[in-house]
C-alpha positions as CSV (number, residue, x, y, z in Angstrom):
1,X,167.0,33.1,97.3
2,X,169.1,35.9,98.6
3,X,167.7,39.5,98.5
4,X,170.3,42.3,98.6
5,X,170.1,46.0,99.2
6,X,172.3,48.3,97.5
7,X,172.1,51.8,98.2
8,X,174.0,54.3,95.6
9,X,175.3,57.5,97.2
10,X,178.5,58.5,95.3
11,X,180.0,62.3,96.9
12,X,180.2,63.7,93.8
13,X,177.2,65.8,92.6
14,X,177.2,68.5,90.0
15,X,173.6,70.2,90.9
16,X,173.0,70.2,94.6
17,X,177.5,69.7,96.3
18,X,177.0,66.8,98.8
19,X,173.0,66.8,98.2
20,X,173.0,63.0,99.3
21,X,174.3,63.7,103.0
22,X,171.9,67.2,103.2
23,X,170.4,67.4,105.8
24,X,166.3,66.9,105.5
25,X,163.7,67.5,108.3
26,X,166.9,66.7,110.7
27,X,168.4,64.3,109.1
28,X,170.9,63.6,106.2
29,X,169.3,62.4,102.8
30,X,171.3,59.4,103.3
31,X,169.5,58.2,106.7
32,X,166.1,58.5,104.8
33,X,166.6,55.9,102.6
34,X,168.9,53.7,105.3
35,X,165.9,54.0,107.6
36,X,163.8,52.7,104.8
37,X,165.7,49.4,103.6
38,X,166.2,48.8,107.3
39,X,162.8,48.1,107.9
40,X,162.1,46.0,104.8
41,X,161.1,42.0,105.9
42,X,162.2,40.7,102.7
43,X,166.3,42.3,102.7
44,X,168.9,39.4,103.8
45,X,172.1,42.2,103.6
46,X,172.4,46.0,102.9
47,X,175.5,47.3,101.0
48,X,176.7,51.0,100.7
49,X,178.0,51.7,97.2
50,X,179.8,55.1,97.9
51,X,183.3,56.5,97.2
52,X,182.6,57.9,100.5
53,X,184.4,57.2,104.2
54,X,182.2,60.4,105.8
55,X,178.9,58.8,103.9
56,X,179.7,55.4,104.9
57,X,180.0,56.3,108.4
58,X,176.8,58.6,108.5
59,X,175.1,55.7,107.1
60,X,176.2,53.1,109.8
61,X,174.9,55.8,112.4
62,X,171.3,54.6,111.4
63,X,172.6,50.8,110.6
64,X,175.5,50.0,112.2
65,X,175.6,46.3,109.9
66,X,175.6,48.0,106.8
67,X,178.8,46.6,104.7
68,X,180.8,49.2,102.8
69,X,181.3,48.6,99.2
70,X,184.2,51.3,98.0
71,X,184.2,52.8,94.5
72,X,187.0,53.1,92.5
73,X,187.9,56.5,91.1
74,X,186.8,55.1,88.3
75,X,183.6,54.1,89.4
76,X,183.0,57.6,91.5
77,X,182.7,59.3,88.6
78,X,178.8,59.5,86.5
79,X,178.5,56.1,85.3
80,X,176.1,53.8,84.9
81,X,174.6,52.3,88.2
82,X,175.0,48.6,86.2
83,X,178.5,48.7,86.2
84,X,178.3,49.7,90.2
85,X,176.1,46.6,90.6
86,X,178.3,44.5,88.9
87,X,181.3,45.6,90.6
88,X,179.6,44.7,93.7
89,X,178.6,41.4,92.6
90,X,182.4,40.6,92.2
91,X,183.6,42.2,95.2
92,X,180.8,40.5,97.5
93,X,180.5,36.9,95.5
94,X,179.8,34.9,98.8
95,X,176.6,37.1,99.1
96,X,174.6,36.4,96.2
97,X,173.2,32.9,95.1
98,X,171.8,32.2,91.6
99,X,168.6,32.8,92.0
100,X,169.4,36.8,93.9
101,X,167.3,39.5,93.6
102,X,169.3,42.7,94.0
103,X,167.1,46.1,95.2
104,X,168.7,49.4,94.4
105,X,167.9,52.7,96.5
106,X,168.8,56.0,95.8
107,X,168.7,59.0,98.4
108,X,167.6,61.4,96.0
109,X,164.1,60.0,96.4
110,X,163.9,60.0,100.2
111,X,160.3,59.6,100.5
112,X,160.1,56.1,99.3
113,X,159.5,53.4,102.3
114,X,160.1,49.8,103.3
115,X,156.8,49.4,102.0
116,X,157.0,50.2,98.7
117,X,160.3,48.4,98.5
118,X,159.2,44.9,100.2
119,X,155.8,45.7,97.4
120,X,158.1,45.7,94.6
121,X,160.3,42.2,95.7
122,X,157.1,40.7,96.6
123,X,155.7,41.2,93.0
124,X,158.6,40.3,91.9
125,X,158.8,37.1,93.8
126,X,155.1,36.3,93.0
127,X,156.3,36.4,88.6
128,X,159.0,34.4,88.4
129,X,158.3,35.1,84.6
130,X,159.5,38.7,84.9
131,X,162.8,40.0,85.5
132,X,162.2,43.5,86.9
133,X,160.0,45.7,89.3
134,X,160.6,49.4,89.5
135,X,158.7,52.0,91.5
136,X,156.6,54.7,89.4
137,X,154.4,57.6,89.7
138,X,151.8,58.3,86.8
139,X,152.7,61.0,84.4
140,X,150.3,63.3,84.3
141,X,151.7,65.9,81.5
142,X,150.4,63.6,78.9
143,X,152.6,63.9,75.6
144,X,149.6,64.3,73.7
145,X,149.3,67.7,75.1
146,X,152.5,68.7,74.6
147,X,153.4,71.8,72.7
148,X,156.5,71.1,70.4
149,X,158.7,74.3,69.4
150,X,158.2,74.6,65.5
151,X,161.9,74.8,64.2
152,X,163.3,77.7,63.2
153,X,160.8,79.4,65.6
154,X,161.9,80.6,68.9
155,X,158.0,81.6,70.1
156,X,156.1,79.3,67.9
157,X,154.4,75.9,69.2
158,X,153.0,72.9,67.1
159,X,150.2,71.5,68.8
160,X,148.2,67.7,68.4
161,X,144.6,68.4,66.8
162,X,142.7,67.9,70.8
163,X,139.3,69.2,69.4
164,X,138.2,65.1,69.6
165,X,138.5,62.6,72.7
166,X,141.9,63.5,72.7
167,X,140.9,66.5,75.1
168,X,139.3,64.6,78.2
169,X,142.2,63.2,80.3
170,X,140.4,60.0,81.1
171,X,140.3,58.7,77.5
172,X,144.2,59.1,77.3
173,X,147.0,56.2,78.1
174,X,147.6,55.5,81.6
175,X,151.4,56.2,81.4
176,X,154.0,55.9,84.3
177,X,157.6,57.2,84.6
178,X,160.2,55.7,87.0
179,X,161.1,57.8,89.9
180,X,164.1,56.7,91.4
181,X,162.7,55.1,94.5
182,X,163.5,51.6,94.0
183,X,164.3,49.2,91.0
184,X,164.2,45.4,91.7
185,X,166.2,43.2,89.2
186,X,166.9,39.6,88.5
187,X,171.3,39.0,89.3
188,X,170.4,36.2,86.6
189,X,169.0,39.3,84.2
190,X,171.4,42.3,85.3
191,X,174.0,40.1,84.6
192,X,173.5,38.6,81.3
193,X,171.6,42.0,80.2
194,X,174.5,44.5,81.9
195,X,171.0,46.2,82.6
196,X,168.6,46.9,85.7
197,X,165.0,46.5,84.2
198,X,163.6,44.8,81.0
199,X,162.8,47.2,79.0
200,X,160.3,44.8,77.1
201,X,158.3,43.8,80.1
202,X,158.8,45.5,84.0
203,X,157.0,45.2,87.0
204,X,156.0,48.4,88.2
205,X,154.7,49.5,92.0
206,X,153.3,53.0,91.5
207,X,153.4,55.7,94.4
208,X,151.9,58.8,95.0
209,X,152.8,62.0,93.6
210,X,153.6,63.2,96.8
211,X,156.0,60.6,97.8
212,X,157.9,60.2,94.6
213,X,159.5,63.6,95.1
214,X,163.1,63.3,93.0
215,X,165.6,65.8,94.5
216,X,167.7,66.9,91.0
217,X,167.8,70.8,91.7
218,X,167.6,73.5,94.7
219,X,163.7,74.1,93.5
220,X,162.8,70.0,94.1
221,X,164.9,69.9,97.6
222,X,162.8,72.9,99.1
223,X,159.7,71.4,98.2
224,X,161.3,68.3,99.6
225,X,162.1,70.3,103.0
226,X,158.5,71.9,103.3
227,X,157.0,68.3,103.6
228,X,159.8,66.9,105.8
229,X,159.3,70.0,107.8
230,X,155.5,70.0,107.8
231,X,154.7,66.3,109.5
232,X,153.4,65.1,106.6
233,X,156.4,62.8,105.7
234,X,159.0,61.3,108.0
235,X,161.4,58.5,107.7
236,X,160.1,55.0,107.3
């Protein structure tokens, strides 16, 4: 069984120009999550899905046997991180088996470490039933206390009846929401599904609040840098 890293770091970013090379607590966003997949026990190969030559070679910095896998123009563009994975899968044929297990990494959730990446390909390991493990945090803005704008209302809010059990957050759903730090998948599934977790039935390794941090905007990278900056988080 072959286990494959694939970290995603395309150049092109709309929010935050060049936010996966930033640099964090001294280093680039990039190195985080290199520093992480590095460490795992469980990785055979890491691959570096970028349309990148500068990301590529700020990656190698921290792993120089990192292999480069080069995006088309098509493929640099906002598309779906299956149709990266299966691009890779062609290009790099000799490296997976039947029975792979590909890992995808992000650098926009820099926190996440070779713990909680070996944690998820372990559980996955362990049930061979399932075809997907995914990293989570618990969602604590519970939907049921959501307040939904009433239409044709601009300051006007329809609210769920909480006067019952509905009010004490312990008798509400335990709920979890991916958070970008890792997503394990079957090649067997990804490929026959074109998808990177089962929807029906995932695996999930939840992590703190703290450390699934998801840089999307200027506001989530400062609070990003404060903890970087602080001691309280460093690269694993």
């Amino acid at each position: 069984m072959k286990i494959i890293s694939i970290i995603t770091a395309r150049s092109g970013s709309k929010g935050i120009p060049h936010k996966n090379i930033r640099d964090l607590g001294g280093i680039p966003l990039l190195g985080w999550v290199v520093k992480a997949v590095s460490k795992s026990k469980l990785s055979n190969k890491i691959i570096l899905s970028t349309d990148s030559e500068e990301y590529f070679k700020i990656a190698s910095s921290f792993n120089n046997e990192i292999i480069f896998h080069k995006r088309t123009p098509k493929l640099a563009e906002d598309v779906p991180t299956e149709l990266v994975l299966l691009d890779i899968i062609d290009k790099f044929n000799e490296f997976f088996d039947d029975d792979a297990i590909i890992v995808v990494v992000q650098p926009t959730t820099p926190f996440v470490s070779h713990i909680d990446i070996d944690m998820c390909i372990e559980k996955l390991i362990k049930n061979p039933h399932m075809n997907s493990c995914i990293t989570v945090k618990e969602v604590t803005e519970h939907p049921e206390w959501v307040i939904n704008k009433k239409e044709n209302f601009d300051d006007i809010g329809e609210c769920v009846d909480l006067s019952g059990s509905l009010s004490v957050r312990q008798n509400l759903k335990k709920r979890w929401i991916a958070n970008g730090g890792a997503y394990v998948v079957k090649k067997s599934f990804l490929e026959k599904n074109k998808k990177i977790r089962d929807e029906k039935n995932t695996l999930v390794c939840e992590m703190s609040k703290m450390k699934s941090l998801d840089i999307d905007e200027e506001d989530d990278f400062i609070i990003c840098e404060l903890l970087a900056n602080s001691g309280l988080m460093n690269p694993e």
